[in-house]
C-alpha positions in Angstrom: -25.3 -16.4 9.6 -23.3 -15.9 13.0 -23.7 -13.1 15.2 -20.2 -12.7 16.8 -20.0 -11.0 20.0 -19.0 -7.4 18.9 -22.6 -7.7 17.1 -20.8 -7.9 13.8 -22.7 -10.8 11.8 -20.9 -13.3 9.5 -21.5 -15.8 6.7 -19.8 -18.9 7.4 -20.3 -21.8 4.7 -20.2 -25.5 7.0 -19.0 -28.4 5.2 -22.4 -30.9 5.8 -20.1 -33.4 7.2 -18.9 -31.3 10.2 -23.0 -31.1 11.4 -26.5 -31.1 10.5 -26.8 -27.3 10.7 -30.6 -27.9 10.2 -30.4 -29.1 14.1 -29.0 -25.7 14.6 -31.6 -22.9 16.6 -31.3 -19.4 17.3 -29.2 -18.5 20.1 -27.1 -22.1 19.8 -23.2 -21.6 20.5 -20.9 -22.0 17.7 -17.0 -21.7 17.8 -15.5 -20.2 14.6 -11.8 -19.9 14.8 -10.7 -17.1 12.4 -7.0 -16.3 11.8 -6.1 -12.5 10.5 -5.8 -12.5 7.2 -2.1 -12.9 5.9 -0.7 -10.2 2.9 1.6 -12.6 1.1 2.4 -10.0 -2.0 1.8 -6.4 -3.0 3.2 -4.8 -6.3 2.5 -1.4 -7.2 0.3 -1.0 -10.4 -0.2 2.3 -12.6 -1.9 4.7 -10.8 -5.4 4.1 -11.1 -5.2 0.7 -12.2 -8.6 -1.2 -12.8 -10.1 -2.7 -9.7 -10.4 -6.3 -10.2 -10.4 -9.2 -7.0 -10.1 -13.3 -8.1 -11.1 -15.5 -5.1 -10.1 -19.2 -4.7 -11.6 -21.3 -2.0 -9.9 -24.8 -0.6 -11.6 -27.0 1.9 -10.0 -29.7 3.8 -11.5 -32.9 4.8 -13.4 -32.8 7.7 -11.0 -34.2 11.0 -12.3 -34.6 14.6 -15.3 -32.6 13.8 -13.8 -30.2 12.2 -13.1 -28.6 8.9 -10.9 -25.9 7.6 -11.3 -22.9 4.7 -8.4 -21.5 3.3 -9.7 -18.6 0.9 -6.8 -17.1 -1.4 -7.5 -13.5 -2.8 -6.0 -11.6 -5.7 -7.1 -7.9 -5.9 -6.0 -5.2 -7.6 -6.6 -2.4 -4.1 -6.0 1.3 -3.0 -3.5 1.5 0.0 -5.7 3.4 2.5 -3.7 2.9 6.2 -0.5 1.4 6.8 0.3 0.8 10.4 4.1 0.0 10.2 4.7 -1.1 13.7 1.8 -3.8 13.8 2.1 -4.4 10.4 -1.0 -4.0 9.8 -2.0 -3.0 6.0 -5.6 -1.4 4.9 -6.4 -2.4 1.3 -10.0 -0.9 -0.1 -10.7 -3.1 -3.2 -13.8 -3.7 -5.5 -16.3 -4.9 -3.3 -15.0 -4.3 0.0 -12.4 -2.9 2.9 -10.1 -5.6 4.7 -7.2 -5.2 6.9 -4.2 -7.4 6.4 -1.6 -8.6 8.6 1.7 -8.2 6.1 4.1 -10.8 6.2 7.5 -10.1 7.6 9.1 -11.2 4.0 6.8 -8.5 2.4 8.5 -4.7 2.7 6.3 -2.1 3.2 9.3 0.8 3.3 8.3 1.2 -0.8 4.5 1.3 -0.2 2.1 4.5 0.7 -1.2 5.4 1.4 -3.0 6.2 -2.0 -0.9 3.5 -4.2 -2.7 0.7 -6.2 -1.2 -2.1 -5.9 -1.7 -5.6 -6.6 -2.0 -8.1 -3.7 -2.6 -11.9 -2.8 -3.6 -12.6 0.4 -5.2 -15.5 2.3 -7.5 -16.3 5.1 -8.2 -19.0 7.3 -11.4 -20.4 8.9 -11.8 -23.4 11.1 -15.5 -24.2 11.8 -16.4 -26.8 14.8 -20.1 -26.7 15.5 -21.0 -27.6 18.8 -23.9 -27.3 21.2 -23.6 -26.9 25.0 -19.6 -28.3 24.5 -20.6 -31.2 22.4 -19.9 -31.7 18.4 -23.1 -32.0 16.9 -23.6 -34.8 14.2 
């Protein structure tokens, strides 16, 4: 569990062959690059369609120290914000809230607040663990 520095705390899952985390203490620095998550796809579904969310998980081998999560999301969602100009596109599913980054080949001219739709998005985490600079191993 990370504490990042807005005070928002995270789960991150460490492949055992980027570090020991057993060597890690409280307080230790760890960098965790996260990149927005990406809205590949969104159709519209009946109007109160069923919320349902399928996740799939791939981890790539571990390189210089480091390893990286790609975690692909289907969900059926409700449309609560969309911020046209950023691009930006709130989704409140099953079991929680995200806010996606839509990609330029997805149009949101023929979405709305309030619509179900169905969506795949992804996310991406690279985790390094290091302590004052250093990799730990």
């Amino acid at each position: 569990m990370l504490r990042a520095p807005n005070g928002k705390v995270v789960k991150v899952e460490v492949n055992p062959a980027v570090g020991d985390v057993k060597r890690l203490k409280v307080g230790d620095q760890v960098n965790v690059k996260y990149a927005r998550a990406l809205l590949l796809h969104a159709h519209k579904v009946g109007e109160h369609g069923i919320r349902e969310r399928i996740d799939t998980e791939a981890i790539s081998p571990v390189t210089k120290g480091r390893t990286t999560s790609i975690h692909t999301v289907q969900v059926v969602a409700t449309i609560t914000s969309i911020d046209a100009r950023s691009r930006l596109v709130t989704l409140r599913g099953p079991t929680r809230t995200v806010t996606l980054v839509a990609s330029s080949a997805l149009p949101l001219g023929n979405l709305k607040v309030g619509d179900s739709i169905r969506a795949d998005y992804t996310e991406a985490t690279i985790v390094q663990i290091t302590r004052n600079g250093a990799p730990l191993r």
